[in-house]
C-alpha positions as CSV (number, residue, x, y, z in Angstrom):
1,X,-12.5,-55.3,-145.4
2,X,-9.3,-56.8,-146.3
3,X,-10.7,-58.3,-149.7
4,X,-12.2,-54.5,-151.1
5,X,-10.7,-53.6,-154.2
6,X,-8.7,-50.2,-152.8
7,X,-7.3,-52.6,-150.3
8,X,-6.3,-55.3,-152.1
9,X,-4.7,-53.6,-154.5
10,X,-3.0,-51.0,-152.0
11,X,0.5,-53.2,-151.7
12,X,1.6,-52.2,-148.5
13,X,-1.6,-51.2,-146.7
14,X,-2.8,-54.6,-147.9
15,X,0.7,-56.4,-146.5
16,X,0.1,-55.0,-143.0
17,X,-3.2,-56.2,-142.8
18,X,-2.5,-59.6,-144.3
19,X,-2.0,-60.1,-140.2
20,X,-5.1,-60.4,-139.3
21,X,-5.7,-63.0,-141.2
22,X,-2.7,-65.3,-139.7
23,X,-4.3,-64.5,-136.0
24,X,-7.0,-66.3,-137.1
25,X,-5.4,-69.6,-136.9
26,X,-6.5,-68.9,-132.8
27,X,-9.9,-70.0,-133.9
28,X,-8.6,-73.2,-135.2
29,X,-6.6,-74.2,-131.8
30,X,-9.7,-73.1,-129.6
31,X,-11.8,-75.0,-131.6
32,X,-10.4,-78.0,-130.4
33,X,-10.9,-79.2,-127.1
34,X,-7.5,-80.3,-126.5
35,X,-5.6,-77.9,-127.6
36,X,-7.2,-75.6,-126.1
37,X,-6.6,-77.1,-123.2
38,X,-3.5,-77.7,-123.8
39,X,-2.3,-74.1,-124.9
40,X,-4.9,-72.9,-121.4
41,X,-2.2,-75.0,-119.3
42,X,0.7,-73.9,-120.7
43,X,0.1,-70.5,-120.2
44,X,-1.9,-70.5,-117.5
45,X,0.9,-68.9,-115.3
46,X,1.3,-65.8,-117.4
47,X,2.6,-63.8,-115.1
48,X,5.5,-65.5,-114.2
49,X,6.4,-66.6,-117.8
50,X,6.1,-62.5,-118.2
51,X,8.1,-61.7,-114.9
52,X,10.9,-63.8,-116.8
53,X,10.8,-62.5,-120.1
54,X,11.8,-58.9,-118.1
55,X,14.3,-60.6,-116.0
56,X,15.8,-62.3,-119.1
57,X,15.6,-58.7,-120.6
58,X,17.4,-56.7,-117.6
59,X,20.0,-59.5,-117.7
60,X,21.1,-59.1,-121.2
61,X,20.9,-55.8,-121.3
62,X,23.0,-55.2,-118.4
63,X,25.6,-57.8,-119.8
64,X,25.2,-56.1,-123.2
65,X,26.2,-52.9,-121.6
66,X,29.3,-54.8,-120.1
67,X,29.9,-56.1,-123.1
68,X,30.4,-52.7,-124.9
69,X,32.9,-51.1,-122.1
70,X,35.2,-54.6,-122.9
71,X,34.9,-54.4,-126.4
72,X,33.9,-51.6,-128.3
73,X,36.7,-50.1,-131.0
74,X,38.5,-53.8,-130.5
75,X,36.4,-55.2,-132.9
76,X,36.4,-53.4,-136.5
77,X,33.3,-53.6,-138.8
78,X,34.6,-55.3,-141.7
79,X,36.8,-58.4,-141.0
80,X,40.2,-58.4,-143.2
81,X,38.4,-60.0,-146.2
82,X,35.9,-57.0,-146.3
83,X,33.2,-59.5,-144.9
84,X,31.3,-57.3,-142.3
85,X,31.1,-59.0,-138.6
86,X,27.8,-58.3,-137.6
87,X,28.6,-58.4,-134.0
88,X,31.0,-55.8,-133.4
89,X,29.7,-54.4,-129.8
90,X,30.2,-50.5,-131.6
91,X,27.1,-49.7,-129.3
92,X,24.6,-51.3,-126.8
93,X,22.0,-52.5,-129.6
94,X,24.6,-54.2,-131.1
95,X,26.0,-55.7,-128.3
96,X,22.4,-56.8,-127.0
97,X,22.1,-58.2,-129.8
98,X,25.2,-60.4,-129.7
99,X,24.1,-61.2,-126.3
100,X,21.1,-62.4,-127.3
101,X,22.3,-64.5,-130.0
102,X,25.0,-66.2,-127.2
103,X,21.5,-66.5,-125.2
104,X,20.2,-68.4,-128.1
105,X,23.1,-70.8,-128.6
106,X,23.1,-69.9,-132.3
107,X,26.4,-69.4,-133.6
108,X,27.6,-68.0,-130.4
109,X,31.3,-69.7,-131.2
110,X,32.1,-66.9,-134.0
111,X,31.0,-64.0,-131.4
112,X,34.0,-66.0,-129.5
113,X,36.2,-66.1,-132.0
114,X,35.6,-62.5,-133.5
115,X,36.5,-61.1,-129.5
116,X,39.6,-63.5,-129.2
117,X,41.2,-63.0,-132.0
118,X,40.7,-58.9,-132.6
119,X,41.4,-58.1,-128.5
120,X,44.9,-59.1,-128.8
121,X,46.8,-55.8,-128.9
122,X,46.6,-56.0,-125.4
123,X,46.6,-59.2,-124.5
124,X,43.0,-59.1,-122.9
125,X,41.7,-61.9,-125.0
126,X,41.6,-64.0,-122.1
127,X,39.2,-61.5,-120.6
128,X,37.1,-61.6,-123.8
129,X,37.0,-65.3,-123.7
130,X,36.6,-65.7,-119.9
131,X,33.2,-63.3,-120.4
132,X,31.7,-64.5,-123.2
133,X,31.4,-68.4,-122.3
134,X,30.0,-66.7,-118.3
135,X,27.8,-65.5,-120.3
136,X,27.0,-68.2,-122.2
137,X,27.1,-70.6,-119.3
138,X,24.7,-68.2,-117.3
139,X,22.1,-67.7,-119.7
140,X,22.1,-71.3,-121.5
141,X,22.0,-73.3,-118.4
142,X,20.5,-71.1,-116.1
143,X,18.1,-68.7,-117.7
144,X,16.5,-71.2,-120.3
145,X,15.9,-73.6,-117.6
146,X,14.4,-71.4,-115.6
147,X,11.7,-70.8,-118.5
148,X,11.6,-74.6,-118.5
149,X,11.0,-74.9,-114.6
150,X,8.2,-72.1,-115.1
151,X,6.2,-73.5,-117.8
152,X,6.7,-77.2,-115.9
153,X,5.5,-75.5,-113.0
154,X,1.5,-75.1,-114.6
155,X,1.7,-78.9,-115.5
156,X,1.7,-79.9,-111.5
157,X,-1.2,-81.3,-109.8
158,X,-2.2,-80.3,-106.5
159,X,-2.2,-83.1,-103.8
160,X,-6.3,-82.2,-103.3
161,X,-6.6,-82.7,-107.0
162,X,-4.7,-85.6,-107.1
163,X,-6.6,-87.3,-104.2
164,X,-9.9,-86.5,-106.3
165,X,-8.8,-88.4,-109.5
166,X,-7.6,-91.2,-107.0
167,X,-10.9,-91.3,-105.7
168,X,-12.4,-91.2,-109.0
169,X,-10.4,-93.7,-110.7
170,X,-11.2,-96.6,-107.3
171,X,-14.9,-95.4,-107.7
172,X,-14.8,-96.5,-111.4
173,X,-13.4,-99.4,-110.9
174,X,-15.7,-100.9,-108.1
């Protein structure tokens, strides 16, 4: 369908459906056997890897929330070289945002240094400072090794199963 001539030549119809053809690269993985077993184990707990995806949501969000009664209208939008600062917590999309990218470890450092250095009017950068690395400790040590621990938790064997292979393996052998 994707290859008829109104299609093709359609621009932006054609752009959205351009992904059905990168879902296909499924067929490729579930062709092979291990792979697909392999991608089958890793997800094989979906519902906790899903329970954790909403926990990890609720938590930033209410810290995002936090993070805009600290800081919003301490930070301006452009910095004093007219660059703008991205993360400015002016509402709660923006501040999940920022959370998220202190969740993510990337860059998190100029978040940190945008707070302290434009929440000294009255003298609360200390408060700025003391949040943002809780926050940073709580969801990079915490929250991304619990997605570690829960995608760990489909590689273990059972003690039946592991009795079975035991058994197995000493019946090969003899």
């Amino acid at each position: 369908v994707i290859l008829l001539p109104p299609i093709r030549n359609s621009g932006q119809t054609y752009a959205w459906l351009t992904i059905f053809q990168i879902l296909r690269v499924y067929r490729v993985v579930l062709a092979i056997p291990i792979t697909r077993d392999l991608v089958l184990l890793v997800l094989g707990n979906a519902t906790g890897i899903g329970n954790l995806i909403i926990f990890v949501f609720l938590i930033t969000f209410i810290m995002a929330i936090f993070a805009v009664q600290l800081f919003r209208g301490e930070i301006p939008l452009y910095d004093d070289g007219g660059d703008l600062i991205e993360v400015s917590f002016y509402n709660i999309f923006n501040s999940f945002l920022g959370m998220y990218q202190i969740l993510s470890s990337e860059n998190w450092t100029s978040i940190l240094y945008n707070v302290t250095s434009y929440t000294t009017s009255r003298s609360t950068a200390w408060y700025g400072a003391i949040f943002i690395i809780a926050w940073f400790i709580l969801a990079f040590f915490i929250l991304v090794n619990m997605f570690i621990a829960v995608i760990q938790e489909n590689f273990d064997v059972s003690e039946d199963e592991k009795r079975l292979e035991q058994v197995k393996a000493f019946l090969q052998r003899k």
